[in-house]
Structure formats: C-alpha cells, structure tokens
N, CA, C and O atoms as a DFTB+ gen file, in Angstrom:
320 C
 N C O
     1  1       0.851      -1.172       0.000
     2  2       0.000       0.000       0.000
     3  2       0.898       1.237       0.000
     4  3       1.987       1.362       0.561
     5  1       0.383       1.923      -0.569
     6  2       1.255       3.525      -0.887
     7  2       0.997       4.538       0.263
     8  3      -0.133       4.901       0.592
     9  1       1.859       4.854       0.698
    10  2       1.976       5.901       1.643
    11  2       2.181       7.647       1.267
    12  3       2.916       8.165       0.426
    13  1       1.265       8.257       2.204
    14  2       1.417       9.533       1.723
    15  2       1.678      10.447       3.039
    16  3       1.173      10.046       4.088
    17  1       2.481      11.727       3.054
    18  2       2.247      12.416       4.249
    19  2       0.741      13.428       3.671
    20  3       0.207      13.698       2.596
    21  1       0.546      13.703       4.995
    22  2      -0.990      14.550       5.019
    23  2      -0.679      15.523       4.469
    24  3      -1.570      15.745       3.649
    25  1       0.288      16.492       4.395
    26  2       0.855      17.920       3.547
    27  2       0.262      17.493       2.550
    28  3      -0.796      17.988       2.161
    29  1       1.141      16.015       1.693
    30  2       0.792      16.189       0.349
    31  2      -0.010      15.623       0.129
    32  3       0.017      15.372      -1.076
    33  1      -0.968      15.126       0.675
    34  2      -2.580      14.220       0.549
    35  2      -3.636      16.294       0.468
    36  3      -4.468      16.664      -0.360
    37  1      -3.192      16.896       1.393
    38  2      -3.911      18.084       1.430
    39  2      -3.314      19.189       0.061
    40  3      -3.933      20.100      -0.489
    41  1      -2.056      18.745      -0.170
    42  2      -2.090      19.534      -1.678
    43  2      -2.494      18.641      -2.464
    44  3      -3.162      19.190      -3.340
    45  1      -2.445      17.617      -2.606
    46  2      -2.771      16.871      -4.016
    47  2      -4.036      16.005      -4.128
    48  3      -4.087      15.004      -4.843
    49  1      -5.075      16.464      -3.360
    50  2      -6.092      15.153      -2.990
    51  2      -6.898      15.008      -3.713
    52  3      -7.682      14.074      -3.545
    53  1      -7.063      16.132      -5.128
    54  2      -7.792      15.396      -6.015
    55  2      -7.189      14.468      -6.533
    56  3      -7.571      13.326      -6.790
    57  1      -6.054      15.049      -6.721
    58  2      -4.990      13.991      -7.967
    59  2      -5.169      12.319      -7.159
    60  3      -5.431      11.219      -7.645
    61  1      -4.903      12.742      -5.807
    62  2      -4.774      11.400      -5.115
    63  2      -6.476      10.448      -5.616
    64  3      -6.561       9.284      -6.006
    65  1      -7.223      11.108      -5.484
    66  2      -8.440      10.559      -5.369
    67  2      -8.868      10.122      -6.981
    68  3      -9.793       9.361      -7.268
    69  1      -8.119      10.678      -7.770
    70  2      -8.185       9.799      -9.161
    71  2      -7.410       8.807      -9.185
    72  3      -7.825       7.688      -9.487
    73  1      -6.538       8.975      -8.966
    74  2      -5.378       7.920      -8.749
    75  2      -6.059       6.766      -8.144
    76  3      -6.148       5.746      -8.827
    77  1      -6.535       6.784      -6.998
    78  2      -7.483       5.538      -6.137
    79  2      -8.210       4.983      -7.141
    80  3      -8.472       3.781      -7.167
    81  1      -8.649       5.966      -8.192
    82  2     -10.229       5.341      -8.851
    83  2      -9.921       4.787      -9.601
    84  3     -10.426       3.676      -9.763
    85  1      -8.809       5.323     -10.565
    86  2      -8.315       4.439     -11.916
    87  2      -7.349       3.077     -11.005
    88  3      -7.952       2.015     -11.159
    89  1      -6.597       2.972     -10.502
    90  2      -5.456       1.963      -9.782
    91  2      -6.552       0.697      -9.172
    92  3      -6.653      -0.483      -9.508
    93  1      -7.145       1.339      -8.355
    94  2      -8.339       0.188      -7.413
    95  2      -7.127       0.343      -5.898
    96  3      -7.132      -0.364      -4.890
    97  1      -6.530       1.084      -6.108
    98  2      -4.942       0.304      -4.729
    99  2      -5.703       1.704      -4.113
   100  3      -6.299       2.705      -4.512
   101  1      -5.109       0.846      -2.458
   102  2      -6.121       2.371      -1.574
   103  2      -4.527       2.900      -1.043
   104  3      -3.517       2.233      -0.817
   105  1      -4.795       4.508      -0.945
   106  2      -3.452       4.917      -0.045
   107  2      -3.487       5.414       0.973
   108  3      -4.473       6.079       1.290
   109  1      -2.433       5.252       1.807
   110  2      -2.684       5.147       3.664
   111  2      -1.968       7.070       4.036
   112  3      -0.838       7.507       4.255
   113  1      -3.030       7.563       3.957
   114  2      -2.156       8.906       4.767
   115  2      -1.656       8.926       5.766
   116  3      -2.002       8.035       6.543
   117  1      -0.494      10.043       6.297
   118  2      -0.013       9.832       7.553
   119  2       0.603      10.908       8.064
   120  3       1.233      11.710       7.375
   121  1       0.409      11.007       9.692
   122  2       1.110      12.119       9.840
   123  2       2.050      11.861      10.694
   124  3       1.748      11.065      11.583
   125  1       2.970      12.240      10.695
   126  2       4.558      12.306      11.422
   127  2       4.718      10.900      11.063
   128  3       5.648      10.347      11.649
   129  1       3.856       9.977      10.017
   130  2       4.668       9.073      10.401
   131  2       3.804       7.235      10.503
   132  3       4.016       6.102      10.070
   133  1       2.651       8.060      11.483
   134  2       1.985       7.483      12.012
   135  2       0.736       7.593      10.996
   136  3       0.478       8.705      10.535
   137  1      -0.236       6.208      10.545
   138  2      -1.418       6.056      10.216
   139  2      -2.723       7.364      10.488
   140  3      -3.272       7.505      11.580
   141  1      -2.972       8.040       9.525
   142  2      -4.124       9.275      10.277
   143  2      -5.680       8.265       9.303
   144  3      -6.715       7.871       9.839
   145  1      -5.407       8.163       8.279
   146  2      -6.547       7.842       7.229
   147  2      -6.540       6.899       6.118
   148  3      -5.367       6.893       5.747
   149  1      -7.254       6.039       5.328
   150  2      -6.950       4.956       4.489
   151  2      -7.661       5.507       3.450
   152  3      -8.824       5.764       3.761
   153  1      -7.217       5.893       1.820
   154  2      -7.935       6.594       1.025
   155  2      -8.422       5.078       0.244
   156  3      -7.432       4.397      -0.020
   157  1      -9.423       4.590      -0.068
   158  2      -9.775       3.108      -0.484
   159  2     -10.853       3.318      -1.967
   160  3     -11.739       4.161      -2.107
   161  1     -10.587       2.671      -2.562
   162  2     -12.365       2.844      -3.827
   163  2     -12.917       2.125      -3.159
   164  3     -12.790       1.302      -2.252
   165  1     -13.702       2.684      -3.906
   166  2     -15.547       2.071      -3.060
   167  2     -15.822       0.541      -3.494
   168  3     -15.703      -0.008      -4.590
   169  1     -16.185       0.112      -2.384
   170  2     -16.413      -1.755      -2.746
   171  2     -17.443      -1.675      -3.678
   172  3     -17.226      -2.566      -4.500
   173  1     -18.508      -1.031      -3.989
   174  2     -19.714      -1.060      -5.279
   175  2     -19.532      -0.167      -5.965
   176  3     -18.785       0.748      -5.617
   177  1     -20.133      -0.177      -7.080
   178  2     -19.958       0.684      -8.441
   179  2     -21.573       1.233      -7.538
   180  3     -22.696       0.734      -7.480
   181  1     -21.017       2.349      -7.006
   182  2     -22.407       3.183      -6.414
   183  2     -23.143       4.011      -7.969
   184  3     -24.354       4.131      -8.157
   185  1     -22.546       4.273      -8.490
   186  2     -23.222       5.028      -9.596
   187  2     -23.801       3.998     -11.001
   188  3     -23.668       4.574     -12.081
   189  1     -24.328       2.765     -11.066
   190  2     -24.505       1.687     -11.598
   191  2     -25.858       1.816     -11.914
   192  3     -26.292       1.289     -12.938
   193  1     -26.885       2.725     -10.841
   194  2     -27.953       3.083     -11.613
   195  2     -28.802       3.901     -10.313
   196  3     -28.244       3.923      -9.217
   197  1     -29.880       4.428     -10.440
   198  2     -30.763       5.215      -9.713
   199  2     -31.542       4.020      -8.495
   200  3     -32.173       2.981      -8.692
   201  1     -31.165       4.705      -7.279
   202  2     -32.103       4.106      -6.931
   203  2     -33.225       4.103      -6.362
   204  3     -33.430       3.595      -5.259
   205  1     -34.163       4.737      -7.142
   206  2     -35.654       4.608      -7.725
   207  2     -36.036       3.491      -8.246
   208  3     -35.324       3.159      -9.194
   209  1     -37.066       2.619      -7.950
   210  2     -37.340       1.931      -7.974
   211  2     -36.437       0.515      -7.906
   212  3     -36.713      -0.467      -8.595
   213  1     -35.405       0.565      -7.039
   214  2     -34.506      -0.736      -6.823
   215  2     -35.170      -1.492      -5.629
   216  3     -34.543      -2.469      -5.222
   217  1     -36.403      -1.171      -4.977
   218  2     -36.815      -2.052      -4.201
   219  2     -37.855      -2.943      -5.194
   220  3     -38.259      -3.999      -4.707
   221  1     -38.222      -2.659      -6.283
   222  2     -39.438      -3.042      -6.950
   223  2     -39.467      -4.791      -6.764
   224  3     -38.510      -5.564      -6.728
   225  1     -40.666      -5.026      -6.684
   226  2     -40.906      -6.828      -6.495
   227  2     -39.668      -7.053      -5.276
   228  3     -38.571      -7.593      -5.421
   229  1     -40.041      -6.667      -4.502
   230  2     -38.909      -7.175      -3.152
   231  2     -40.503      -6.749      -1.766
   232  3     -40.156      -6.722      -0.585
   233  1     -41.389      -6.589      -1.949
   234  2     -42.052      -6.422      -1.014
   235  2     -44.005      -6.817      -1.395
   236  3     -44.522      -6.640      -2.498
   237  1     -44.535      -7.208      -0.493
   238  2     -45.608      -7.766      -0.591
   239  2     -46.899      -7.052      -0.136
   240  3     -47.040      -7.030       1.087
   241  1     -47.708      -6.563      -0.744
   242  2     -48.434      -5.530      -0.055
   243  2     -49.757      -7.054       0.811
   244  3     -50.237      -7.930       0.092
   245  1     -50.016      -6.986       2.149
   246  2     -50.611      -7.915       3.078
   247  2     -51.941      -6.640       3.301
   248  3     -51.672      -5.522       3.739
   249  1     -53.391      -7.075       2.903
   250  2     -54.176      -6.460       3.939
   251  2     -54.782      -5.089       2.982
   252  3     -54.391      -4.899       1.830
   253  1     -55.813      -4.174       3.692
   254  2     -56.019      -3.215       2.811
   255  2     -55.361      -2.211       3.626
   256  3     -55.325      -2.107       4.852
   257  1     -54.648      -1.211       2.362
   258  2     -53.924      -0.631       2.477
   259  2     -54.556       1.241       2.323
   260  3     -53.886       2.273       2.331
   261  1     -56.058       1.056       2.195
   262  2     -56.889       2.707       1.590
   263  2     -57.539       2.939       2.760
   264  3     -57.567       4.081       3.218
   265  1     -58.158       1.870       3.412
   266  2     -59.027       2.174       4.397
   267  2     -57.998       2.463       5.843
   268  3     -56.814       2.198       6.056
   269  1     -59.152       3.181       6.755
   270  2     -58.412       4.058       7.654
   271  2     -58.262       2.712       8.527
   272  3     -59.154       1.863       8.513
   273  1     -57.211       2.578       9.207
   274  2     -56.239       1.745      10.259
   275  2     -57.612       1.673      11.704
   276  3     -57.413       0.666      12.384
   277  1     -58.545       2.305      12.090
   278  2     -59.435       2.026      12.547
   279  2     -60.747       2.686      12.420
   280  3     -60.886       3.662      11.684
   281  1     -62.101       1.991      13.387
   282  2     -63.459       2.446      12.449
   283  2     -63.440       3.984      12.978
   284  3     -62.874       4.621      13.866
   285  1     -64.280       4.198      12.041
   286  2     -65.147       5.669      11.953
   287  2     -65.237       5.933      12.770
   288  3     -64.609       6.933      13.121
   289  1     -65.971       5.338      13.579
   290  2     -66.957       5.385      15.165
   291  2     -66.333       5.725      16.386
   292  3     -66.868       5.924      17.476
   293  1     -65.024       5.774      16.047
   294  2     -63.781       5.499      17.340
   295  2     -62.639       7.372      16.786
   296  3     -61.591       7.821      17.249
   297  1     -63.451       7.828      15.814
   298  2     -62.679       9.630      16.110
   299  2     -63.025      10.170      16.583
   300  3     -64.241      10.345      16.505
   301  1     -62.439      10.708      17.251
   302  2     -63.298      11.707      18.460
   303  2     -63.871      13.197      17.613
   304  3     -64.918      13.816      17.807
   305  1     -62.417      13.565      16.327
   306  2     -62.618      14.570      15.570
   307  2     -64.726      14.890      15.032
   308  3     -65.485      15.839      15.233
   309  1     -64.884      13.674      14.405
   310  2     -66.168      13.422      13.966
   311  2     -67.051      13.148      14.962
   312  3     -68.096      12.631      14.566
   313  1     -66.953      13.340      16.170
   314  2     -68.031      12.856      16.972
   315  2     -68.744      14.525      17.520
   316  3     -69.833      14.377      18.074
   317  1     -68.348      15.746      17.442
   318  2     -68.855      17.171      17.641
   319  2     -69.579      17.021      16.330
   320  3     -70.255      17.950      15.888
C-alpha cells in the first residue's frame, strides 16, 4: 500500500483521489509518520444506476392498504 504524508494528501487530494479510482490500490495517509486515514475505492460501483425503484418486487403488499387503520366510530374529531 502507498503511503502519503498529510501535507501532500492536502495539496494533491484530487490527484490522489483519481489515482485511487483508476489503480483500485487504496493509499494510507499519515502524519509524522503514524497512520491518520486509508484513502480506499468504493467496494460497489455506487453510480450503476438510480435508486428509484430498486426495491421493486422485493415487497408484498398484506391487507387493505386505503381504508383508515381504525373504524369511523372510534374519532373523536367526527363525533362534535
């Protein structure tokens, strides 16, 4: 894994952050020396598609779903 000090992770961090994307190799920033941060690509191709409608056919509608959750008779709103 490639090592960077934080100076030049903070001047160069776009460059760094293309570098991650095209390579796939993650690089370990550091300061004095010591481990501060792990720059890594992303385990999924997050941008692969919208997700709008990615739950579709994954759920079961059980029961009626229009009518009110209890009777009429039991609002207090409608009872004045």
């Amino acid at each position: 894994m490639k090592e960077m000090a934080i100076s030049e992770f903070k001047a160069k961090c776009l460059a760094v952050l293309d570098e991650v994307q095209k390579t796939k190799k993650p690089i370990l920033v550091t300061r004095f020396g010591k481990p501060v941060a792990e720059v890594i690509p992303p385990s999924a191709d997050v941008s692969s598609g919208s997700w709008i409608g990615s739950m579709k056919d994954s759920m079961k509608i059980l029961g009626d779903i229009v009518s009110p959750a209890s009777d009429e008779n039991e609002w207090e709103v409608l009872g004045d």
